[in-house]
N, CA, C and O atoms as a DFTB+ gen file, in Angstrom:
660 C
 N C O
     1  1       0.840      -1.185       0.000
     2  2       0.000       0.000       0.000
     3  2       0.883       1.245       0.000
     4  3       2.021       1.114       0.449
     5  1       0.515       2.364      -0.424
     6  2       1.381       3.496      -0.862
     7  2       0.970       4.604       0.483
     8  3      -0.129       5.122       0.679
     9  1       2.157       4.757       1.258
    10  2       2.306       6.003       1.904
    11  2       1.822       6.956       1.652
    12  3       2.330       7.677       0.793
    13  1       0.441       7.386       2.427
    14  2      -0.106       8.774       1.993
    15  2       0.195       9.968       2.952
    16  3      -0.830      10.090       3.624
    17  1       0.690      10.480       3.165
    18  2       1.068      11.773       4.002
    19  2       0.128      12.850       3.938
    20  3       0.464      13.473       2.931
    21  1      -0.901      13.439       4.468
    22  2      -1.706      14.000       4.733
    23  2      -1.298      15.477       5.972
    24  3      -1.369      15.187       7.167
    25  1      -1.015      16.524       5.705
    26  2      -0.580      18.044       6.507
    27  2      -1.906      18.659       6.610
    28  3      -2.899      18.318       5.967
    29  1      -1.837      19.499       7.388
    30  2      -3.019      20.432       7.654
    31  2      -2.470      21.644       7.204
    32  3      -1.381      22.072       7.587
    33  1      -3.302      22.275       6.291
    34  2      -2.408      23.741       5.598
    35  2      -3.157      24.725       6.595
    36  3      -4.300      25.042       6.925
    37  1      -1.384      25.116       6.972
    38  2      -2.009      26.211       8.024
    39  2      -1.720      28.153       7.287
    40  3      -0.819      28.879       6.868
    41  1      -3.234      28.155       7.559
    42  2      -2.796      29.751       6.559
    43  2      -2.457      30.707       7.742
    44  3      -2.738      30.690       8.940
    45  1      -1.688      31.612       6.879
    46  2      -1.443      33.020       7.958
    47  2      -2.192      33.795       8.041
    48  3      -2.755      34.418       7.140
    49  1      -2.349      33.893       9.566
    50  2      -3.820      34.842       9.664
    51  2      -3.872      35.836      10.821
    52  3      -3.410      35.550      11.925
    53  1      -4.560      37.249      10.492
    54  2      -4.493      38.506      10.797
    55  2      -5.468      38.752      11.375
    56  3      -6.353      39.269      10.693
    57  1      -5.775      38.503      12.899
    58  2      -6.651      38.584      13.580
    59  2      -6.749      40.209      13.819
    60  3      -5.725      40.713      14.280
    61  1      -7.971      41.182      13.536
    62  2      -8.303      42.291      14.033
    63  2      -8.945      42.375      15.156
    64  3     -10.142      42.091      15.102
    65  1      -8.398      42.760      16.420
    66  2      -9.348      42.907      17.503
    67  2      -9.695      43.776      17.487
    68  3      -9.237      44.785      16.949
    69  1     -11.388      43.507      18.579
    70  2     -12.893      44.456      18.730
    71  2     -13.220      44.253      17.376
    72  3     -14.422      44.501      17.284
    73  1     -12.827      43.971      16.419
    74  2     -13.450      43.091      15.261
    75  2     -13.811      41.892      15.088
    76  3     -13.386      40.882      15.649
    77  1     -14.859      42.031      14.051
    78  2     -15.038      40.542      13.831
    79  2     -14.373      40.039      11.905
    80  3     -14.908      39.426      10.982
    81  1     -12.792      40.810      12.106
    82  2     -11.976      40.850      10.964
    83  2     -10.686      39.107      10.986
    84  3      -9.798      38.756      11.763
    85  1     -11.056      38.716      10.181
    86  2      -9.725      37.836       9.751
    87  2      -9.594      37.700       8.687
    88  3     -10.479      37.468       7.863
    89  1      -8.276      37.841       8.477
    90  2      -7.678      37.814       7.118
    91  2      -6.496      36.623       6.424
    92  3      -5.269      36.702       6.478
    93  1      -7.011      35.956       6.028
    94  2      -6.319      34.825       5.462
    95  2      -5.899      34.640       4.380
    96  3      -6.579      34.579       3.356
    97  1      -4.443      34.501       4.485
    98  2      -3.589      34.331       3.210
    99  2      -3.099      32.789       2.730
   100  3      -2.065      32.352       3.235
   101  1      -3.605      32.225       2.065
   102  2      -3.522      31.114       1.281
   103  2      -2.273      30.931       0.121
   104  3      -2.173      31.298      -1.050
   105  1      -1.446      30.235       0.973
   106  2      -0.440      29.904       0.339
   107  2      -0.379      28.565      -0.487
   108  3      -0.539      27.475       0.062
   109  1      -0.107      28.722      -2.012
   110  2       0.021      27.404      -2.577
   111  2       0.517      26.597      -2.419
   112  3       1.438      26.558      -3.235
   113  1       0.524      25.587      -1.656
   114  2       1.088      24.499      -1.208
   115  2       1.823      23.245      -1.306
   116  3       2.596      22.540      -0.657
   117  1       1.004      23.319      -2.817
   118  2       1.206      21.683      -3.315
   119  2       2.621      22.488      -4.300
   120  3       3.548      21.728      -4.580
   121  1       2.693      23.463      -4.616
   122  2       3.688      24.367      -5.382
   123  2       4.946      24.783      -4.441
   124  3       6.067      24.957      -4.920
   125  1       4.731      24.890      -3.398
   126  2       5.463      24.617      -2.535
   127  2       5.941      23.315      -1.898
   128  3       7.148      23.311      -1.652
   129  1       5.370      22.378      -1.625
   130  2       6.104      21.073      -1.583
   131  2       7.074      20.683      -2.507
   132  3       8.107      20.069      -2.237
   133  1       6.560      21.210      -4.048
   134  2       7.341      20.530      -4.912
   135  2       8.687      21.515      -4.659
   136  3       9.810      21.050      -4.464
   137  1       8.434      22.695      -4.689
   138  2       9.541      23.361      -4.168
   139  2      10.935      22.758      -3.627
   140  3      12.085      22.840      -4.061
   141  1      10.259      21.991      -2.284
   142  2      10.955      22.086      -1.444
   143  2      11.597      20.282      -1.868
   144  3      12.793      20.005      -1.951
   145  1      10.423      19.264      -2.082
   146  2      11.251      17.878      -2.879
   147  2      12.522      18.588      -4.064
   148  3      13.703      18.279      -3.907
   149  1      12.240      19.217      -4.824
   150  2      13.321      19.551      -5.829
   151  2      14.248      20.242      -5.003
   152  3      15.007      19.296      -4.798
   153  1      14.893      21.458      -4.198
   154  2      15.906      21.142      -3.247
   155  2      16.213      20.208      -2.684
   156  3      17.421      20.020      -2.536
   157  1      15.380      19.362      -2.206
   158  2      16.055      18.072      -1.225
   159  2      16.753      17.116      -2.653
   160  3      17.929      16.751      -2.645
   161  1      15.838      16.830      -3.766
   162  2      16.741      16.515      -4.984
   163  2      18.024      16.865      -5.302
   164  3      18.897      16.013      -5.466
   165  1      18.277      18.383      -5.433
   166  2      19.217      19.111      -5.640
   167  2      20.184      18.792      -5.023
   168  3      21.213      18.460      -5.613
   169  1      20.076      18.816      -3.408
   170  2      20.821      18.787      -2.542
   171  2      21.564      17.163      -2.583
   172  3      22.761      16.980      -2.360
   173  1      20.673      16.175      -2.882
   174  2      21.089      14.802      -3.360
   175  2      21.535      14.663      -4.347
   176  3      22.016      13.574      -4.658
   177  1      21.532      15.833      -5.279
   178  2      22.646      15.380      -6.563
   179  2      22.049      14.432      -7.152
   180  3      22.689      13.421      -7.440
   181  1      20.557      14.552      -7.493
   182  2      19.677      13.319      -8.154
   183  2      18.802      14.109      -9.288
   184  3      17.730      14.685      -9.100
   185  1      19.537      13.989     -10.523
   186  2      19.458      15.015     -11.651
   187  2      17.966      14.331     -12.736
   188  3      17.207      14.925     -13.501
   189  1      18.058      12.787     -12.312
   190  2      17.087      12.308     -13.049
   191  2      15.630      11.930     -12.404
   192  3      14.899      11.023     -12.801
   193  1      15.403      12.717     -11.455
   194  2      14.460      12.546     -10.905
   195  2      13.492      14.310     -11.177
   196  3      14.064      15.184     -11.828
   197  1      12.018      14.579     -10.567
   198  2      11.547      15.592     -10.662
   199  2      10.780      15.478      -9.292
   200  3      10.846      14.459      -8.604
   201  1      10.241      16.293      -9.034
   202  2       9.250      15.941      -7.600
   203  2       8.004      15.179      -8.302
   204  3       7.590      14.198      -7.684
   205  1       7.586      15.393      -9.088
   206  2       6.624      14.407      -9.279
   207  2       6.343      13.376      -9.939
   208  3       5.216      12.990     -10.247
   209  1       7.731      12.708     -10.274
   210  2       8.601      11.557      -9.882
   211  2       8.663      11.372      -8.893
   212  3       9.512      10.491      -9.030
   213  1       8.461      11.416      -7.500
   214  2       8.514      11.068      -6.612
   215  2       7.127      11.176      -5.592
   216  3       6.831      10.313      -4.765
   217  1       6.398      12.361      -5.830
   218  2       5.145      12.417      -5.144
   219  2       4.104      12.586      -5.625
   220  3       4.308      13.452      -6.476
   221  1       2.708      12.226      -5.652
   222  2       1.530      12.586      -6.275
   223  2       1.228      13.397      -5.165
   224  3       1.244      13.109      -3.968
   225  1       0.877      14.734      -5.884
   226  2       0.182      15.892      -4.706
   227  2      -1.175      16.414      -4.372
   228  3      -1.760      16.259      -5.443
   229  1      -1.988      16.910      -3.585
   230  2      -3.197      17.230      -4.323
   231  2      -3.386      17.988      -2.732
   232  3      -2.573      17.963      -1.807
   233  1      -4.969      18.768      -2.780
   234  2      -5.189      19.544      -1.920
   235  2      -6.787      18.656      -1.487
   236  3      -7.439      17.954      -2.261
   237  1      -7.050      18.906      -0.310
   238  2      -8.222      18.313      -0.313
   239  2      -9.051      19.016       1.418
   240  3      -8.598      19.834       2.219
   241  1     -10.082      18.409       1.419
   242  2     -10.916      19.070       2.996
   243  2     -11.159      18.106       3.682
   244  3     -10.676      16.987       3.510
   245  1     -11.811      18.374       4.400
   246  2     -12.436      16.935       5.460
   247  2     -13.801      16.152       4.695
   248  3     -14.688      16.859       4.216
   249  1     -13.869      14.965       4.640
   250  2     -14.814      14.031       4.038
   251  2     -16.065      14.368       4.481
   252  3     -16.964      13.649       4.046
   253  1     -16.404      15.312       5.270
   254  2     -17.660      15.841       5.853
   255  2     -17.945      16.646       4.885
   256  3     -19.054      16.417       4.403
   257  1     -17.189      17.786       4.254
   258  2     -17.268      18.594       3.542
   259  2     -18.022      18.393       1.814
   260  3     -18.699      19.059       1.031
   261  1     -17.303      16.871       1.904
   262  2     -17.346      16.977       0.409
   263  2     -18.842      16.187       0.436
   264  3     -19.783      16.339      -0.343
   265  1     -18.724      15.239       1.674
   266  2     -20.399      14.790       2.455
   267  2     -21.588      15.841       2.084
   268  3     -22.721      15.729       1.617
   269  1     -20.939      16.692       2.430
   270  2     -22.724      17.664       2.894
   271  2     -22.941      18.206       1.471
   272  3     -24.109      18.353       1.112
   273  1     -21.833      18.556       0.520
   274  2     -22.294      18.545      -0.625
   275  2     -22.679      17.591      -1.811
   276  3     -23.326      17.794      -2.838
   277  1     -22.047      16.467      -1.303
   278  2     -22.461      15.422      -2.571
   279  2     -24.131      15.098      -2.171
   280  3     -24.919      14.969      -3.108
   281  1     -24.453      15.018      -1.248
   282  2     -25.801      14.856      -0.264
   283  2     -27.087      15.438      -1.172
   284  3     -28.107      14.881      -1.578
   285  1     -26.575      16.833      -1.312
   286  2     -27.594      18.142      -1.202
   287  2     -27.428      17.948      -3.341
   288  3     -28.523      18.016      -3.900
   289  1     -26.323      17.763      -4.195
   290  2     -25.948      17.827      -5.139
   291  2     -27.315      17.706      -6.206
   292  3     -28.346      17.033      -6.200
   293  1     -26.820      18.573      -6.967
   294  2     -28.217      18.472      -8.515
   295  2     -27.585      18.033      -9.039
   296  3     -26.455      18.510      -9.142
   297  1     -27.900      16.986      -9.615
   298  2     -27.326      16.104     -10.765
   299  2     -27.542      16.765     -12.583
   300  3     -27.102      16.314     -13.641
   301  1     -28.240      17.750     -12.347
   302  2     -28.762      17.974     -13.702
   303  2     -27.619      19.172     -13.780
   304  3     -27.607      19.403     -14.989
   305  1     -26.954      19.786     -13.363
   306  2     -25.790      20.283     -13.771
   307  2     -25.226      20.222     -15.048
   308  3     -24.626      19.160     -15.215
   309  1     -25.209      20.702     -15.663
   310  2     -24.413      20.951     -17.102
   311  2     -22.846      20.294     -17.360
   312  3     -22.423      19.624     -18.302
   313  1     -21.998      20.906     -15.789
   314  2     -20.601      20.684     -16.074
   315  2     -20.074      19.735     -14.929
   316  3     -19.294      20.155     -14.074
   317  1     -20.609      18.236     -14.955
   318  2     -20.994      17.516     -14.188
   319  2     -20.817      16.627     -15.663
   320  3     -21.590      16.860     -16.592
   321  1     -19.618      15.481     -15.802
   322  2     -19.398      14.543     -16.726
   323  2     -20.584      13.448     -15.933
   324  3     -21.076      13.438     -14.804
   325  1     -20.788      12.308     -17.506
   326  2     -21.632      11.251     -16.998
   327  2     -21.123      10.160     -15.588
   328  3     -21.867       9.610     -14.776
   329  1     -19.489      10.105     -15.679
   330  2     -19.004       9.240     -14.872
   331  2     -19.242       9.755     -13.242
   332  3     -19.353       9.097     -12.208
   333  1     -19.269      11.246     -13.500
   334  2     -19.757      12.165     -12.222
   335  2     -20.663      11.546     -11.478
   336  3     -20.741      10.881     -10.446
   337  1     -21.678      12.204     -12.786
   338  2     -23.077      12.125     -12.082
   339  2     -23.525      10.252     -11.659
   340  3     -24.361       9.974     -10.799
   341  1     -22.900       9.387     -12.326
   342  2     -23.295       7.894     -11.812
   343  2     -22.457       7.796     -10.695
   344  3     -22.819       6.882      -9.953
   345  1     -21.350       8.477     -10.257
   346  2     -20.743       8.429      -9.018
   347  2     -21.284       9.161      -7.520
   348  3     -21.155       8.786      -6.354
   349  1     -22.017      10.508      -8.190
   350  2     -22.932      11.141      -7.515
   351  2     -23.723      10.137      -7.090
   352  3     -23.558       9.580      -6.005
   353  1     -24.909       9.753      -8.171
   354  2     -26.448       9.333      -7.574
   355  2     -25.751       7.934      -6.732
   356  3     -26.233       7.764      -5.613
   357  1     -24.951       7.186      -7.049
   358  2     -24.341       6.309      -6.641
   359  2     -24.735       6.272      -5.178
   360  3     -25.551       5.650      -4.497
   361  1     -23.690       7.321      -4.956
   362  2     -23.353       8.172      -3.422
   363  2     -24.231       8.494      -3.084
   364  3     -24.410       7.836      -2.060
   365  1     -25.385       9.399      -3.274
   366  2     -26.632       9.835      -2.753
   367  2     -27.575       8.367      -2.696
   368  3     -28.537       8.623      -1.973
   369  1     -27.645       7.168      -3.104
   370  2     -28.376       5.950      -3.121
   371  2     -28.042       5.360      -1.698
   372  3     -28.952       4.883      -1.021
   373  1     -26.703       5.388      -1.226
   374  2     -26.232       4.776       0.055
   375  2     -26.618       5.567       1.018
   376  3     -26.352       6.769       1.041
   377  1     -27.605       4.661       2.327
   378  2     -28.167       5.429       3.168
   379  2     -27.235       5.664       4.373
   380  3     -27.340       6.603       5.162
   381  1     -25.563       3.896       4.440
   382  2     -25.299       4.174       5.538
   383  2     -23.875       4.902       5.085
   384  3     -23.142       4.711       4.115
   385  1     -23.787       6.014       6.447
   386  2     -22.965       6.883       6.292
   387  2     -21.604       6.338       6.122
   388  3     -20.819       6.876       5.340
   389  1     -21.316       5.400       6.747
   390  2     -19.810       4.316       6.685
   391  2     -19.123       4.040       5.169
   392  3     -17.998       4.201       4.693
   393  1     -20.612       3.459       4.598
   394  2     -20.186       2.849       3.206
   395  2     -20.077       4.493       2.397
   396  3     -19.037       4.651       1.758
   397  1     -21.053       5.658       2.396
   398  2     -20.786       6.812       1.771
   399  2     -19.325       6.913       2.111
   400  3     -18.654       7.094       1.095
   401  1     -18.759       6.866       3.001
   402  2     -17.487       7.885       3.699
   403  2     -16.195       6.575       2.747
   404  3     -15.079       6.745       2.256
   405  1     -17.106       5.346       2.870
   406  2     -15.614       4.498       1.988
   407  2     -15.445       4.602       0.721
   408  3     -14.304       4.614       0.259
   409  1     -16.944       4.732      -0.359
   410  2     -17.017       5.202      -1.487
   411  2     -16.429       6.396      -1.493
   412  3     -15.624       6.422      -2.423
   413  1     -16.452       7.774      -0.677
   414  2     -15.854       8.651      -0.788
   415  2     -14.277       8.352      -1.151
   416  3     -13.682       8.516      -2.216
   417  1     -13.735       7.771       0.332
   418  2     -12.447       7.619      -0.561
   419  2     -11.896       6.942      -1.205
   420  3     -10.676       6.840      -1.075
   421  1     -12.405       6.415      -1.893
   422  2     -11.831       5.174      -2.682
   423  2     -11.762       6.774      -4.004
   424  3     -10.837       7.291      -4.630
   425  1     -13.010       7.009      -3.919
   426  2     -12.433       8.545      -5.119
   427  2     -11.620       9.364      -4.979
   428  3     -10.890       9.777      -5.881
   429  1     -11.612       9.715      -3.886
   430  2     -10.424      10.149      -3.336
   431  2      -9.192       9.738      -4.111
   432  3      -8.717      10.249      -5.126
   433  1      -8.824       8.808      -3.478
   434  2      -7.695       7.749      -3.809
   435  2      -6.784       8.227      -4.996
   436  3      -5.671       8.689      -5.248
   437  1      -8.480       7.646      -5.809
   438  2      -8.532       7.609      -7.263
   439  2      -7.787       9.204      -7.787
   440  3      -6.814       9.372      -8.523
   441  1      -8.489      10.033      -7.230
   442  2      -8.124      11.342      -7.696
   443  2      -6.872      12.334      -7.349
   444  3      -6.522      13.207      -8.142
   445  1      -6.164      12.097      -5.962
   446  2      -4.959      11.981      -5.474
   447  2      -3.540      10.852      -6.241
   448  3      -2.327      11.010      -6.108
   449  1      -4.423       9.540      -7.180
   450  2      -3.292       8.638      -7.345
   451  2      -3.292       9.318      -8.913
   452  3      -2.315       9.152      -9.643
   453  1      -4.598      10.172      -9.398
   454  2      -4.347      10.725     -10.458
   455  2      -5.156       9.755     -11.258
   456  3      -5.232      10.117     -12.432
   457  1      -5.678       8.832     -11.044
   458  2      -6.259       8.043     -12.054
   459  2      -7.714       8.632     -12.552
   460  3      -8.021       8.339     -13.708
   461  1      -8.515       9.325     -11.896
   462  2      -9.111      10.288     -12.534
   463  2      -8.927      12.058     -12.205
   464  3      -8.238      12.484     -11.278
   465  1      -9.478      12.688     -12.898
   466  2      -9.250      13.902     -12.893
   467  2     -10.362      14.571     -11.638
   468  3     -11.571      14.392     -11.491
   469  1      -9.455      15.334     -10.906
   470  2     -10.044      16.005      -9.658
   471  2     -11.159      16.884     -10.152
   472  3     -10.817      17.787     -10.916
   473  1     -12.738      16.751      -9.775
   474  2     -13.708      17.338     -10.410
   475  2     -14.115      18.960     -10.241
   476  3     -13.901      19.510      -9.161
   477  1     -14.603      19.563     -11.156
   478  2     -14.974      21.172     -10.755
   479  2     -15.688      21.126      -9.369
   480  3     -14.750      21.483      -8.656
   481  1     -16.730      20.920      -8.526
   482  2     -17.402      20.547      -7.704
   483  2     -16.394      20.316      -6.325
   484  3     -16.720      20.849      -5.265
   485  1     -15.149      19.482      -6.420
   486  2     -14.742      19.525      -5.522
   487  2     -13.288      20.564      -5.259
   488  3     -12.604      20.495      -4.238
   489  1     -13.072      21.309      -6.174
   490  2     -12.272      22.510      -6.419
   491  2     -13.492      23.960      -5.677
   492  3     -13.247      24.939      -4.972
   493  1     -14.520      23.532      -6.162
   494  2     -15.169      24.264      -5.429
   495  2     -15.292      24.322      -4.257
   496  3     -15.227      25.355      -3.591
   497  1     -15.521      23.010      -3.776
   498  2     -15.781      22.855      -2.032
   499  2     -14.354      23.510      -1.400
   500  3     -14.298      24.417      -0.568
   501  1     -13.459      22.951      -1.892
   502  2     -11.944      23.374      -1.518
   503  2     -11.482      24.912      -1.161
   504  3     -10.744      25.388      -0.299
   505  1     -12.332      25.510      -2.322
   506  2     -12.098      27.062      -2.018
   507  2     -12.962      28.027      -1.351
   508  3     -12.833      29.219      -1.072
   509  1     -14.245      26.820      -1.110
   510  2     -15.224      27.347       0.021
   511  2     -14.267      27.512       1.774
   512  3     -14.223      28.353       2.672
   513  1     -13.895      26.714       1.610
   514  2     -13.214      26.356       3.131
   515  2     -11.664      26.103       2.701
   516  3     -11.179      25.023       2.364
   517  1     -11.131      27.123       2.777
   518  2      -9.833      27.537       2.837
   519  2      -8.908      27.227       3.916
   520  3      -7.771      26.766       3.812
   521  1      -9.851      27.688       5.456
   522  2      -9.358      27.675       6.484
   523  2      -9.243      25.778       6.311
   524  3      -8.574      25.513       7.309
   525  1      -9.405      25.010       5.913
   526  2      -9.611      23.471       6.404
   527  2      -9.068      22.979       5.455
   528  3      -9.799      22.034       5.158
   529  1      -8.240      23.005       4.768
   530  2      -7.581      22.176       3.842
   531  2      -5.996      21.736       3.889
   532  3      -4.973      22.348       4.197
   533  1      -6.267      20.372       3.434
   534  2      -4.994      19.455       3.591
   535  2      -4.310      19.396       2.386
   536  3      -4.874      19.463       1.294
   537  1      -3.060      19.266       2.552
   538  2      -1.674      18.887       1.519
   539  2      -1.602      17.516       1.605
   540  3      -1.320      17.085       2.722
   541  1      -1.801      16.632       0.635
   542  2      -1.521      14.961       0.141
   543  2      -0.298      15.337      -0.313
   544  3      -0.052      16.272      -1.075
   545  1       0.738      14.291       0.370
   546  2       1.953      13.846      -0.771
   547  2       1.565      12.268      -0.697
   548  3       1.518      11.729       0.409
   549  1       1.326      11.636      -1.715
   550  2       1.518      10.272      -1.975
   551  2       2.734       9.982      -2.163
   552  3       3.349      10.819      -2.823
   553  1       3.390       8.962      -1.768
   554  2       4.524       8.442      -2.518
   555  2       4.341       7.731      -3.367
   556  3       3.342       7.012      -3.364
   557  1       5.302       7.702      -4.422
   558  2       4.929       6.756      -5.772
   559  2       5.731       5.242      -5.551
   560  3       5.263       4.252      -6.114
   561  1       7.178       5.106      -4.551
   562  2       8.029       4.343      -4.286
   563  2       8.307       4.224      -2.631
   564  3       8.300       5.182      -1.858
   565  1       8.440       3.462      -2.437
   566  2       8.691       3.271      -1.037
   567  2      10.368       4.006      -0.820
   568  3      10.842       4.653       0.114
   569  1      10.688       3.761      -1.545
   570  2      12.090       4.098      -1.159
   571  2      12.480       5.935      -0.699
   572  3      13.491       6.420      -0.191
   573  1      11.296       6.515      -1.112
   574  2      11.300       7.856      -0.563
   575  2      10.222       8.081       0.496
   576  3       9.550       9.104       0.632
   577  1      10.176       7.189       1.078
   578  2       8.898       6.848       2.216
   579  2       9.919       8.223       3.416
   580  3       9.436       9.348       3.545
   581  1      11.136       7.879       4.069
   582  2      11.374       8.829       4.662
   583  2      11.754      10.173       4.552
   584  3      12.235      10.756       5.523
   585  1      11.557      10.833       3.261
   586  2      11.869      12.267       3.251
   587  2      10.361      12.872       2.980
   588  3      10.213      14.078       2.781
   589  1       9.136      11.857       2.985
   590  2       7.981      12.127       3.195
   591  2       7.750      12.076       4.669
   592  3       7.056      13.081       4.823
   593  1       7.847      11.713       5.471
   594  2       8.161      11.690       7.038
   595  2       8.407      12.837       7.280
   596  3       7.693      13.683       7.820
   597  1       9.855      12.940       6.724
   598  2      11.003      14.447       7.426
   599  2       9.636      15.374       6.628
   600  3       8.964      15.812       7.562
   601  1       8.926      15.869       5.116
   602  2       8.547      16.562       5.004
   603  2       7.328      17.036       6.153
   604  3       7.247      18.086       6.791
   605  1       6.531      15.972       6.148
   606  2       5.387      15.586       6.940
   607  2       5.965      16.399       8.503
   608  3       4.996      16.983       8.988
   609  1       6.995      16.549       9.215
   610  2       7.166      16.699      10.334
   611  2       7.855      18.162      10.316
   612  3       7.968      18.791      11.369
   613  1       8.236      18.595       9.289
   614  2       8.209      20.139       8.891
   615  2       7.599      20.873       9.204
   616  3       7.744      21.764      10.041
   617  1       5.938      20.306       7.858
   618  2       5.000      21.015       7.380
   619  2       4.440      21.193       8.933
   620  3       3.982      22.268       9.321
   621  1       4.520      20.130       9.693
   622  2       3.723      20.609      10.981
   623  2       3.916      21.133      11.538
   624  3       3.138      21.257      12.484
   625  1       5.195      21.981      11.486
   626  2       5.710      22.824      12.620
   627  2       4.629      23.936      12.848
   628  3       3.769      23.766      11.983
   629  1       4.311      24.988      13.638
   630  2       3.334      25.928      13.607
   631  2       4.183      27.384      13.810
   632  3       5.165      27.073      14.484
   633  1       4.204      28.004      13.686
   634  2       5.065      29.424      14.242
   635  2       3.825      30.574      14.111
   636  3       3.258      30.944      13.083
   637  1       3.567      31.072      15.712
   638  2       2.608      31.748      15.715
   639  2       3.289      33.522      16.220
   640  3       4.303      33.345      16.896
   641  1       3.085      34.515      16.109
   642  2       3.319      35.544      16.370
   643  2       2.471      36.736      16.960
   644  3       1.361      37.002      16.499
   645  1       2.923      37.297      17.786
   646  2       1.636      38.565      17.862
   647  2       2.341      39.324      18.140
   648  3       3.476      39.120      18.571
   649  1       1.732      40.551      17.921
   650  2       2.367      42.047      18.041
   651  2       0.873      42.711      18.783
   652  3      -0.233      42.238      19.045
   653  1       1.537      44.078      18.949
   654  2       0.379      44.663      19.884
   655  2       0.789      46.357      19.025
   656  3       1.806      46.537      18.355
   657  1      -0.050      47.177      19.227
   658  2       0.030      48.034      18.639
   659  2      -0.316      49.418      19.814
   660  3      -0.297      50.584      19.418
């Protein structure tokens, strides 16, 4: 089974007090991972490799998210392919929430391993909820299983700051 590494993207954010102001800056992430695999490449002197040669990336939310919308979903949508919509009603046919949440990711999977294409619908949900979204690195080889680790234990670091004015 393939190492999935899963981060919580933490955005930088500008709390206004006696407001009800926050301001969140959304940093590209998955553009940044690769970033940072191609230095660790670099730094290994490993000229025939690329980062994605080495990781499948993708952005994603919590399975609740993509839940409450596949749920509520119109199928008669225009920009909604046929394989969609039989994956939709599919999903909306299953009453128990367990088997929805495993069908969920098995698409998932699918759409993180790249074997189908990540849908408009869930690019949408993604940029609904900004504050809640995760960085996937898949590995493609085991043999880079630990600089997905070292990345994984990076990305989590948190560095918080405040100033006072």
């Amino acid at each position: 089974m393939k190492e999935i590494i899963k981060v919580k993207i933490h955005s930088i954010v500008d709390v206004i007090t006696n407001s009800s102001t926050v301001i969140y800056t959304k940093q590209n992430s998955v553009d940044e991972a690769k970033e940072l695999v191609q230095a660790i490449l670099d730094m290994m002197e490993i000229k025939d490799k690329t980062p994605d040669d080495i990781f499948n990336y993708g952005i994603s939310v919590d399975n609740d998210r993509y839940a409450e919308y596949l749920n509520d979903m119109d199928l008669d949508l225009d920009e909604i392919s046929e394989n969609e919509k039989e994956f939709i009603e599919h999903y909306q046919n299953i009453k128990d929430w367990k088997e929805q949440d495993k069908l969920l990711n098995q698409f998932l999977d699918d759409v993180m391993n790249n074997r189908i294409e990540k849908s408009k619908w869930m690019s949408e949900i993604e940029g609904m909820d900004e504050g809640n979204q995760y960085l996937y690195l898949i590995v493609k080889d085991e043999k880079w299983k630990t600089i997905a680790e070292k990345i994984k234990l990076l990305l989590r670091t948190v560095k918080s700051e405040e100033s006072f004015e």
